[in-house]
N, C-alpha and C positions, 0 to 999 in steps of 0.2 A: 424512452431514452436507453441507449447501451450504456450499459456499466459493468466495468470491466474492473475485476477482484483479484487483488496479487496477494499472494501469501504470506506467512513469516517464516522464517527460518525452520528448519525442518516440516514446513506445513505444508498443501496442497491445493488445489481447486476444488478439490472434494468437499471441502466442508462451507463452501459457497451453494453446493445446490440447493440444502435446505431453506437459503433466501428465498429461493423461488417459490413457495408457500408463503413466503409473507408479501414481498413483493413482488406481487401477480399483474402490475402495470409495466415492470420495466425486464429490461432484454438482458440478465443475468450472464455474464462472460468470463469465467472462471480461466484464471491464465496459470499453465501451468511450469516451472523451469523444467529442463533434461532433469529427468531423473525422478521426477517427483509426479504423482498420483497417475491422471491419464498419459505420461511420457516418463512411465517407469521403466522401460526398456530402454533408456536412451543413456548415454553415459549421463555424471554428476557435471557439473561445472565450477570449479574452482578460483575462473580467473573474474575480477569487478567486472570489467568492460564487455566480455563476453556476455555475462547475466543480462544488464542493463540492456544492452545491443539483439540478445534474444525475445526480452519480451517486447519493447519498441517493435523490431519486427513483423511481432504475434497480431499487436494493436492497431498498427498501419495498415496489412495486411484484411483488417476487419472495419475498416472506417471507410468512408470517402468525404470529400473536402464541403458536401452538403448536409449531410444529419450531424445533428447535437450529440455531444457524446459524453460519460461522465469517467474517472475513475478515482477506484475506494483500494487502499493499501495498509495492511496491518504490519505494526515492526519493521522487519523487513521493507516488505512490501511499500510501505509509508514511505520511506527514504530513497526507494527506488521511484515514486512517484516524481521527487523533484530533478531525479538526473533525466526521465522520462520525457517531462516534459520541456528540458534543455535540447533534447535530440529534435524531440518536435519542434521547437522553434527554429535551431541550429537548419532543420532541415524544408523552413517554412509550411510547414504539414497544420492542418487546422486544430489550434486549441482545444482541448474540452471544457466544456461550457463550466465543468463541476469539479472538482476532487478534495478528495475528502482521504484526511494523512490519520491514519489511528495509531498510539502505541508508536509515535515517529520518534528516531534519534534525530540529530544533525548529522550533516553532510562532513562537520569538520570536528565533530564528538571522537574526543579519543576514549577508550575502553578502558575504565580500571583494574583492568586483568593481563595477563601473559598470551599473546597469541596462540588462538586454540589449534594455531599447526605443533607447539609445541604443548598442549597437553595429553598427558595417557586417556585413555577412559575413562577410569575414576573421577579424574579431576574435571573432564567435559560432562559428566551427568550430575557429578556437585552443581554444576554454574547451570545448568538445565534445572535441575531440582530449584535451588534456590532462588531461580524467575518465577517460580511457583507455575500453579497448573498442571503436575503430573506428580503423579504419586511416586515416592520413592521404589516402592517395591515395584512398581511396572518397569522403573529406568534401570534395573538392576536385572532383568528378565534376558534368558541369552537369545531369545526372538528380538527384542528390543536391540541389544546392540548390532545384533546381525545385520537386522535390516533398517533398522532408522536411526542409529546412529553414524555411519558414514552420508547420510544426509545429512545430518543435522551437523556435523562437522564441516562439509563442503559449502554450508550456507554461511557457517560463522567464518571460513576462509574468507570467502567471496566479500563479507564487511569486514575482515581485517585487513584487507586492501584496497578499500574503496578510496575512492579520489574526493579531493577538497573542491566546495562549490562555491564559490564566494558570494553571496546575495547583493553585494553591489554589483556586478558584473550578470545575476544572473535573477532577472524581474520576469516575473509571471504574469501575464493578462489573461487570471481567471478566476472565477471566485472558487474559495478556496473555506473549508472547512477543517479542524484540528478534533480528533473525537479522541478523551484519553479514560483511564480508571484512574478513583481523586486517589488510590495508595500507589498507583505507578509514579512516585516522584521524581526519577529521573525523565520519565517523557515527558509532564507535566513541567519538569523544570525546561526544558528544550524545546516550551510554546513559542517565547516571544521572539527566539531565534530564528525559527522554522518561519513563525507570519513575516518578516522581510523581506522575502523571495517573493512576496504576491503584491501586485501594485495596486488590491484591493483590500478592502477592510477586512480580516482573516476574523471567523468567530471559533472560538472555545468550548467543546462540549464535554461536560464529566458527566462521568456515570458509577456508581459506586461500585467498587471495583479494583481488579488490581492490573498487572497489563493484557490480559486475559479478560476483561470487564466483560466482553461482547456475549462469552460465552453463557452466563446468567442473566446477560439483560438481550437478548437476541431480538426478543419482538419490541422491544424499546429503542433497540439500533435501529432496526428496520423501517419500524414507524418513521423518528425522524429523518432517514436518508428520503425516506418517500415524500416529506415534507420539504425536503430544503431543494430536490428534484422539481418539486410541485412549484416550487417560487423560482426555480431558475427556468424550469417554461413559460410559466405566466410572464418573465421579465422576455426572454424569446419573443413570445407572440408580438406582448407589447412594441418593439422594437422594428418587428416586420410589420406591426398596423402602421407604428410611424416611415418608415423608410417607403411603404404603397401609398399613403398620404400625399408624402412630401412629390413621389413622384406625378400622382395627380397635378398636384397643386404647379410643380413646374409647367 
């Protein structure tokens, strides 16, 4: 199955290849925005709809309306998963069999902080620092502001204007998985919000961890993505034994 990996905020495709060592059954597809890891030449993107509307493009572009297809989205990434598959429906494009929301906000989560259009530096590698995951003295590095922090600022733009999704108006037909870290409490708090949108039973996965979990339990993610992949073929096949059945039998 293709599975296709959106990033977090300041983060990349890069750090999806090393899946490809673990899961050596499935078609690894690292998507990446303008501006970031393999389309680092490319200007940044500032505006919601543009992001959204780029990688939808990327994914379409790479599917057709017959193979099964999955995709897995951290932070970021995770919330862009459910405007994602809004365009796909909105634009009748074939569902993914799978997706899997890590380290997801909501769609209608406001931020307990001050638009980081109007933060200095300082104050953006505070609220970076304090999501933990990177050391202080690397955020403080003038290689680090040069080059990744104006990403990591066009990322946190791009969600402080993202648009409101209402999950009554906007149901999912796919099955759908939440993978979080049990000390990331605000994603953890933004589960039972997020399974609404799916008009199937959403399951819950912790990992010990903070929003960052993946990073120290990597072959434990891996494992189960390979797992939960493994039962949504198994439920495929089953579905096309019965639909050649049934056509016999007519």
């Amino acid at each position: 199955m293709k599975l296709f990996c959106l990033h977090h905020a300041g983060g990349n495709g890069y750090s999806y290849y090393q899946w490809k060592r673990i899961l050596k059954n499935q078609d690894i597809i690292p998507i990446d925005l303008p501006g970031h890891g393999s389309r680092i030449e490319e200007d940044l993107l500032v505006d919601f709809e543009e992001a959204v509307d780029d990688i939808f493009k990327q994914i379409e572009s790479k599917i057709n309306n017959c193979e099964p297809y999955a995709i897995w989205g951290h932070s970021m990434g995770g919330l862009f998963i459910l405007y994602i598959l809004d365009k796909i429906k909105k634009n009748s494009i074939k569902m993914p069999r799978l997706v899997i929301l890590s380290g997801a906000s909501t769609p209608n989560e406001k931020p307990d902080r001050k638009q980081v259009s109007q933060m200095d530096d300082d104050e953006l590698i505070d609220m970076i620092y304090n999501q933990g995951g990177t050391a202080k003295s690397l955020l403080q590095t003038p290689e680090f502001k040069e080059c990744f922090l104006p990403i990591i600022r066009a990322d946190y733009t791009i969600l402080d204007n993202k648009k409101e999704l209402d999950s009554k108006e906007s149901q999912f037909d796919t099955r759908a998985f939440i993978f979080n870290g049990t000390k990331d409490i605000s994603a953890c708090e933004c589960e039972e919000e997020l399974k609404q949108f799916f008009t199937e039973e959403v399951e819950a996965v912790h990992y010990d961890g903070g929003h960052f979990y993946f990073e120290s339990q990597l072959e434990n993610v891996c494992h189960k993505i390979e797992e939960v992949i493994a039962k949504t073929n198994k439920v495929i096949f089953e579905e096309i034994e019965s639909e050649e059945e049934n056509a016999i039998n007519f």
